[in-house]
NULOBA-565993 format. One line per field, with one value per residue (C-alpha): residue in one letter; x, y, z negated. Coordinates in nm, 2 decimals. Layout:
<nodes>
res <- a  ...
c1 <- X  ...
c2 <- Y  ...
c3 <- Z  ...
</nodes>
This chain:
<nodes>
res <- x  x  x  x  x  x  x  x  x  x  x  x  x  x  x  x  x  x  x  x  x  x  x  x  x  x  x  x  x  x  x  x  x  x  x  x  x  x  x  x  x  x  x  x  x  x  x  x  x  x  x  x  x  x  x  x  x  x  x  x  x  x  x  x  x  x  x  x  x  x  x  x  x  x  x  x
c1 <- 0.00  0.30  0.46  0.08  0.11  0.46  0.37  0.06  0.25  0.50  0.21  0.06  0.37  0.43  0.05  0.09  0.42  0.22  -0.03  0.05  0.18  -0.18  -0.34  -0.10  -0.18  -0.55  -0.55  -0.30  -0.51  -0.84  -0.74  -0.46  -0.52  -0.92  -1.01  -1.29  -1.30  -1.38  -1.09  -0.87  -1.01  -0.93  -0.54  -0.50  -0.66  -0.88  -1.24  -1.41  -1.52  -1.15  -1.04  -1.37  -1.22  -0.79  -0.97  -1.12  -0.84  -0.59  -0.82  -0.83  -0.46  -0.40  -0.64  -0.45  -0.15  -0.37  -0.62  -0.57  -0.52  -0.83  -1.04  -0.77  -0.85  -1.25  -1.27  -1.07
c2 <- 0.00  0.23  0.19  0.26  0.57  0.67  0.58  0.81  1.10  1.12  1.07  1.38  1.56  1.50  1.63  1.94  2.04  2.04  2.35  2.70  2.88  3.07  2.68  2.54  2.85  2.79  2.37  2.40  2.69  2.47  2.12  2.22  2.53  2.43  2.80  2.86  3.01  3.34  3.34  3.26  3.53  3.78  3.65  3.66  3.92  3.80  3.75  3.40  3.29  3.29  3.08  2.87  2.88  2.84  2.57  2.33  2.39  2.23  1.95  1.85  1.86  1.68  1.40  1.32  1.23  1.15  0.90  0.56  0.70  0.87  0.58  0.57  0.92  0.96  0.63  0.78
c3 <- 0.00  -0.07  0.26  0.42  0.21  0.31  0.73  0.63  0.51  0.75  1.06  0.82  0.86  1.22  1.32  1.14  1.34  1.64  1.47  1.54  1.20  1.23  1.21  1.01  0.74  0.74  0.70  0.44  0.27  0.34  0.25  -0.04  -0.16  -0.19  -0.06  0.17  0.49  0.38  0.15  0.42  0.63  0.36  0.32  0.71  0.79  1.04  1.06  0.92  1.27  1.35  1.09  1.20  1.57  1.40  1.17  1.44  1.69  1.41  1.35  1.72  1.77  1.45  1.56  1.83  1.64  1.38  1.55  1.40  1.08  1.07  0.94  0.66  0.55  0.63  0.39  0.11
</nodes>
């Protein structure tokens, strides 16, 4: 189970390097930081559909690194 947890984190890892800093700012503020979307619009400055838009664009790019993990995390 460990090593599934360590193949996981570094897949994880790998998916976030593809994000642009913007995207990689709001999933990390989302998912870690527990903020909502509103939040994050108030640290970046931008307006909450954006982070919506930054937000979903992250997700798709991270799902294609991601994909056979996703089961993995959706079950969690």
């Amino acid at each position: 189970e460990s090593v599934q947890e360590e193949e996981l984190k570094k897949v994880l890892m790998e998916s976030l390097e593809l994000l642009t800093e913007k995207e990689k700012k709001v999933v990390t503020l989302y998912y870690y930081e527990d903020l909502t979307l509103k939040e994050i619009s108030n640290i970046l400055e931008v307006s909450e559909s954006r982070v919506s838009q930054l937000h979903t664009k992250g997700l798709i790019k991270m799902r294609k690194v991601m994909g056979p993990y996703m089961n993995i995390l959706t079950n969690a």
